[in-house]
N, C-alpha and C positions, 0 to 999 in steps of 0.2 A: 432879469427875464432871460436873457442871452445867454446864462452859467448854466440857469435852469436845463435850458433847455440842452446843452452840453452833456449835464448832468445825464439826460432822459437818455440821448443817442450813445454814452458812455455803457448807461446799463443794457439796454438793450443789444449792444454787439457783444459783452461780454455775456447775454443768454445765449445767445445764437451759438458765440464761441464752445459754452456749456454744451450745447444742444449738440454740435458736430462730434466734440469730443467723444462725447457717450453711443453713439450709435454703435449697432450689436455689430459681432461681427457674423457671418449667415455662411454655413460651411452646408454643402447640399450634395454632396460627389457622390453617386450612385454606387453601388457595393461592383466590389471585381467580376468580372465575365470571364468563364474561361475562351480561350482563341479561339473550337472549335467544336462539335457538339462530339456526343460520344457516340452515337451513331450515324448511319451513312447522312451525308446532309442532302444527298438528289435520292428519291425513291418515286418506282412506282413509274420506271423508264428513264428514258436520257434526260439528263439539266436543262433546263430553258428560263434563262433568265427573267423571259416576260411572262413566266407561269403565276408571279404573285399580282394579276392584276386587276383592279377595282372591281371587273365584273366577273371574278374567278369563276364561279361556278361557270361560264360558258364553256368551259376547256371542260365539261364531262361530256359535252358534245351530243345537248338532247334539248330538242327544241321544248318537249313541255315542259321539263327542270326550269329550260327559261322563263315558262310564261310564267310557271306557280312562284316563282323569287320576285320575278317582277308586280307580279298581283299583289307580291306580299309586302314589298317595299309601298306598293302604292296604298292599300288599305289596310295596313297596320296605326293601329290605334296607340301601341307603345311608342312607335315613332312620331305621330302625331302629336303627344305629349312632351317627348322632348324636344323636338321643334316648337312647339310654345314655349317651352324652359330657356329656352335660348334668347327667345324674344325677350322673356321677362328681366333675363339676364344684359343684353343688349340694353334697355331701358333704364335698369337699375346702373349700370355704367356708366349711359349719359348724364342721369341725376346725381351721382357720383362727380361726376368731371365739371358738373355748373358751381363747385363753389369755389373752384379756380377762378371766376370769375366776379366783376360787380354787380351787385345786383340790382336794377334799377324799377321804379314803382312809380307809375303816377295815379294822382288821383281829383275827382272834382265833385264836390259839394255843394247842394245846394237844401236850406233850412229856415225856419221860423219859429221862433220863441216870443212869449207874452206870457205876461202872468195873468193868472184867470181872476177874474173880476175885478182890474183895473187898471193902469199903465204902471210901465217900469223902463227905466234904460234901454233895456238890452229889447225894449219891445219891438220886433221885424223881423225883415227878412238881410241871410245872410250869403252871400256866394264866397265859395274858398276851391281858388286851386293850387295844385304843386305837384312839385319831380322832385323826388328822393331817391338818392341812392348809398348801398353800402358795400364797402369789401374788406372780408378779413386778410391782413398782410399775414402771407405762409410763412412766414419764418423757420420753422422746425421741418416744413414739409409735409404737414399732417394733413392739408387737402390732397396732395398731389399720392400721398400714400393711398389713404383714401379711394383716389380714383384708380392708382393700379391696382389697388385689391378689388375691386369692381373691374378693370379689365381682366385682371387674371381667372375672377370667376366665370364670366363671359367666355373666356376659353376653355376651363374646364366645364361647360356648360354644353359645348361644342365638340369637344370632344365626347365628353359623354353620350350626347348625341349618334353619336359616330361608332360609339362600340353598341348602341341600340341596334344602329343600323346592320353593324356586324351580326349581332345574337338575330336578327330578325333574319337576315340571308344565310346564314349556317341553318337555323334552324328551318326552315321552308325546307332547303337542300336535304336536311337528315332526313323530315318528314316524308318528305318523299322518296329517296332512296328507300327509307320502312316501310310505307305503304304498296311499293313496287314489290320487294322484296314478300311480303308477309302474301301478295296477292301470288308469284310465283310460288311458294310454298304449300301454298294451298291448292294450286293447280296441279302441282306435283302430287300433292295429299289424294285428289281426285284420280288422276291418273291411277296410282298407285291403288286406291280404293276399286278401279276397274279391273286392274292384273289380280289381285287377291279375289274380287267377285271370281273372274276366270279360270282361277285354278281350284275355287270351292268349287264352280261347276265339275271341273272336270274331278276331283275327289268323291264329289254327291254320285253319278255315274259310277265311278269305279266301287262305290258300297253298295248298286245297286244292282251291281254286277256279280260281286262278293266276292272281290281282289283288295276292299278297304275295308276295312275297321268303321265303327261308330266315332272313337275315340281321335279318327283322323279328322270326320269331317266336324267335330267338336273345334276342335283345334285350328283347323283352319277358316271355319266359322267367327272364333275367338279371331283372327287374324281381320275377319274383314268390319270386326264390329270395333277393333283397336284401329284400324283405318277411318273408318269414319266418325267414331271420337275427334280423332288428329283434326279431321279435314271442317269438324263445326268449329272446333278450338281455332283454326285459323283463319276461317271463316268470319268470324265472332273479332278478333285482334285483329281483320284487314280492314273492316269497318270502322273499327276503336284509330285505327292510322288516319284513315280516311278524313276522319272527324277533326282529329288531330291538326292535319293539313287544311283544312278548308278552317278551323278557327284562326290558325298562324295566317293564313291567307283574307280573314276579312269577311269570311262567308260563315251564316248560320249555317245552312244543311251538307249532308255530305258532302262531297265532290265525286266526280269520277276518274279513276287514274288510267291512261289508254297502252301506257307502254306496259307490256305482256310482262317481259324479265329484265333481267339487269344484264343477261349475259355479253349484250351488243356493248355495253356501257364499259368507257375505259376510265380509269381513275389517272387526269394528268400527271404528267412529270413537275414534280416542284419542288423547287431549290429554293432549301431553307438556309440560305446564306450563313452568315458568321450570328453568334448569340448578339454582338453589340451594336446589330442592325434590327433588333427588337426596340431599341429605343427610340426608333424612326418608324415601328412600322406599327405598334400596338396603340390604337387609340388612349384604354384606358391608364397606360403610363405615360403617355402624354397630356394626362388629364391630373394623375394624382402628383405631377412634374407643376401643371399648373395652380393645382389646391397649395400647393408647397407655397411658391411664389405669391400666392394670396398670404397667406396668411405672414409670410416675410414683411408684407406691406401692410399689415395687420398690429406687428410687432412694433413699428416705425409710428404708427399712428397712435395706439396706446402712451407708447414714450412720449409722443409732443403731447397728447392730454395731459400731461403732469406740467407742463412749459408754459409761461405766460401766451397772453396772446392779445394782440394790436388789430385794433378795427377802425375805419374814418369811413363816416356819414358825411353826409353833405345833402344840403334840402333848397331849393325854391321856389317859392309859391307867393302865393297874394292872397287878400281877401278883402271884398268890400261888399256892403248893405246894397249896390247897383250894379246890376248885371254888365253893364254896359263900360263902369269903372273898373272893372275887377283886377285888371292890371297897370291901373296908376298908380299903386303905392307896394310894388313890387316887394320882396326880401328872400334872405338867404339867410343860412344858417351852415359853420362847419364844425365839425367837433372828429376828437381823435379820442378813445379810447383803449387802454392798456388793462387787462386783468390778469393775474395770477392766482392760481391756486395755492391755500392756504393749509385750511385742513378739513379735509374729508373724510375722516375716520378710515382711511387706508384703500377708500372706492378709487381712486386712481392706479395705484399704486397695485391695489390686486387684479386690475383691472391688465395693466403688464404683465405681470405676472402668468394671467389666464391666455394672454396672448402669445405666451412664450411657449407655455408648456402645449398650447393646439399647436403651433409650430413644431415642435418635435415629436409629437403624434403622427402629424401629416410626413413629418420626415421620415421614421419608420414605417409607415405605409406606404410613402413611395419609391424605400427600399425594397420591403416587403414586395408589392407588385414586381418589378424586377425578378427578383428572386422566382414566384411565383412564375412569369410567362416565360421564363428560362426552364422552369420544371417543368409547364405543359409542352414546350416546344420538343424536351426532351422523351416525353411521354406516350405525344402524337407522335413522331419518328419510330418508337421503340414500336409501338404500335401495329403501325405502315409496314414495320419493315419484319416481324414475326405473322404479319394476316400473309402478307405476299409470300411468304415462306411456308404456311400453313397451303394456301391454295397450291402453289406448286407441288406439295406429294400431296394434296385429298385429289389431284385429277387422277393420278396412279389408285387411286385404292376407290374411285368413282368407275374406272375402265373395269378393273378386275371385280367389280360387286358385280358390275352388267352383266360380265362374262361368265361369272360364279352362280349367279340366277337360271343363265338361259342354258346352262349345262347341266346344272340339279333338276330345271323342271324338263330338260330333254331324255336324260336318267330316269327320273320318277316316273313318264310316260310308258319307256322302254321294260319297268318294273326292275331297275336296278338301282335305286336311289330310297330311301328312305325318304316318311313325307317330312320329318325332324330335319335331315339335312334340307330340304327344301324350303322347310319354314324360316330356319337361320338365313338362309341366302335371301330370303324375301327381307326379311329384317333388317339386314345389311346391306340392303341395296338402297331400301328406302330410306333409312338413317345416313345414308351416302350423298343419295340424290337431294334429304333436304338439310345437311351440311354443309352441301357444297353451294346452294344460296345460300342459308346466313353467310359464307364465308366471302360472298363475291360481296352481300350486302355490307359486311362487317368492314370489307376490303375498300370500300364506297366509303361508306363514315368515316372512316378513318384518315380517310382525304382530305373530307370536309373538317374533320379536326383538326388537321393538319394548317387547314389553310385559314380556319379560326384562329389557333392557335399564334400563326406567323403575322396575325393582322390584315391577312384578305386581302392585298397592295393597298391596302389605308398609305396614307401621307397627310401628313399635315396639310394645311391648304388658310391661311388666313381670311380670306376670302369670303367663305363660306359663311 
């Protein structure tokens, strides 16, 4: 009995032996970053290091931006869902992590048997109780993988989470900058639809005077009916924003937005440090960082399913016909058993295999990603930093549209201007004036992609 059992403990360390040897080896080093970006890495004013932080958006420096981000973080439904995801993930963890341990069950009995229509043995009543427990010895490590693959989903669970929250506060942010911007354009539309009413007056007069043409006040006619075209067209798109806003914020019916223009509105300073500080700062590659590490622990648990595997029970209980006896004639039971896999028609065995190849999926995905939030970081910069270069000469060619107006229609009055040159100048001033919001708007967004782009001062946080 004593060889035997030598025997048992002999094969047993040389599976385990088996078992170490074979373990993969797991190579995961993120693709090269260059040192530096290709454009400027501070726009949009001087560097400040604490411009990437959690509640970025305050630095546009408008109190109702704040309140619609805040609305939107608090009744957002996407978010809401991934906060449950997290939970479920969290749970799935723990039920994961219990089979590192023994499991223990008790139970108690009570019963009556007779044969029907007449006595036998077993005729009465019976009480039975007992504690059993069991646990699998991990040898290969296939619970403990198990449960990091369950923890690492947990964290990319959380993290995902986390670029929710991001998508959810950029977008409030854009939504609103658009809805600001489209309501200014439209005001300007308005505006501009009263200077054109004013000068068909003053044209309607000069033909009734017989210093104008039919064909002018056609034309300048044509000018106030293309104005107020513009001004439903953006009337019609500030509403559509509106709506926009108030769905990302939680709310059926429109909103109303109070801030007039964007022109007060500064777009921070932010320094978008070095590229290999994307890998601390973007949730969702520290998510597909963590899908990696699952499924590493994926690959580890696969391989021990092919590996015997060692279990000990153990039981004590009683049973007796009198409640009162039920534990006079006590017992126990131990037992150990050993299984190994023989043959499955290769369900093990592809069963690795299938854990291998998700493994290197997720690993070009979470190069991939890399890759990718290195292209947007590059993209929002090139962005930022051609809008800021656009707005700087459209203020030069906004001054001189003003001045090029109020001198063609001071000419046309004086009857030395033609109403063609005055029509051009209206065109070009209007096409000026609503250029030069998209361009403050565009200049806005641009930020806010910017500061998507970089992670928004995300950080990791285990905590959470």
């Amino acid at each position: 009995m004593q060889n035997s059992h030598r025997h048992l403990f002999a094969m047993v360390g040389a599976l385990m032996l088996a078992g170490c040897a074979t373990s993969p080896a797991l190579d995961a080093q993120p693709p090269d970053l260059p040192a530096q970006w290709t454009q400027p890495d501070s726009v949009a004013g001087t560097s400040s290091q604490d411009s990437l932080s959690a509640d970025w958006w305050r630095g546009f420096g408008n109190a109702e931006l704040d309140a619609f981000v805040i609305q939107a973080l608090a009744q957002s439904q996407d978010i809401a869902g991934a906060t449950a995801r997290v939970r479920q993930a969290r749970a799935s963890a723990r039920i994961a992590g219990a089979a590192l341990l023994p499991e223990v069950s008790a139970g108690l009995e009570a019963g009556r048997q007779a044969r029907l229509g007449g006595h036998a043995d077993v005729d009465g009543t019976l009480y039975a109780a007992g504690l059993s427990a069991s646990y699998e010895v991990d040898f290969w490590g296939r619970n403990r993988a198990a449960r990091d693959s369950a923890v690492h989903t947990l964290a990319a669970t959380r993290f995902d989470r986390d670029t929710v929250l991001l998508t959810v506060t950029a977008g409030a942010a854009s939504a609103w900058v658009q809805a600001v911007a489209l309501g200014e354009r439209a005001a300007i539309a308005e505006h501009n639809l009263h200077s054109a009413g004013h000068l068909l007056a003053l044209v309607q007069s000069q033909y009734e005077a017989g210093s104008a043409t039919q064909l002018a006040v056609a034309q300048q006619r044509t000018m106030v009916a293309s104005q107020r075209r513009s001004l439903a067209a953006l009337r019609q798109q500030t509403n559509q924003a509106r709506i926009a806003l108030a769905h990302l914020t939680g709310q059926a019916n429109e909103v109303m937005v109070d801030t007039p223009t964007l022109a007060s509105i500064r777009a921070p300073a932010i320094d978008a440090g070095v590229p290999s500080g994307l890998l601390l700062r973007r949730p969702d590659i520290a998510r597909a960082e963590a899908q990696l590490a699952s499924a590493d622990a994926d690959v580890l648990v696969a391989r021990a399913a092919m590996l015997p595997s060692l279990t000990f029970a153990a039981y004590a209980g009683a049973n007796s016909d009198r409640l009162g006896r039920l534990f006079a004639y006590p017992l126990y039971s131990l037992a150990a058993g050993l299984a190994a896999p023989i043959f499955n028609s290769g369900r093990l065995a592809a069963g690795h295999d299938l854990a291998q190849a998700r493994r290197e999926e997720l690993l070009a995905d979470y190069r991939q990603s890399i890759v990718m939030a290195f292209s947007d970081v590059q993209m929002a910069l090139a962005q930022m930093h051609g809008v800021q270069a656009q707005l700087e000469a459209q203020s030069e060619e906004l001054t001189q549209a003003q001045l090029a107006l109020t001198l063609a229609e001071s000419r046309y009055r004086a009857g030395a201007e033609t109403l063609l040159t005055l029509l051009d100048t209206q065109r070009t001033l209007y096409a000026a004036q609503d250029m030069a919001a998209q361009l403050k708007a565009l200049h806005l967004q641009s930020a806010v992609d910017l500061y998507r782009a970089l992670g928004g001062g995300w950080k990791i946080d285990e905590d959470n």
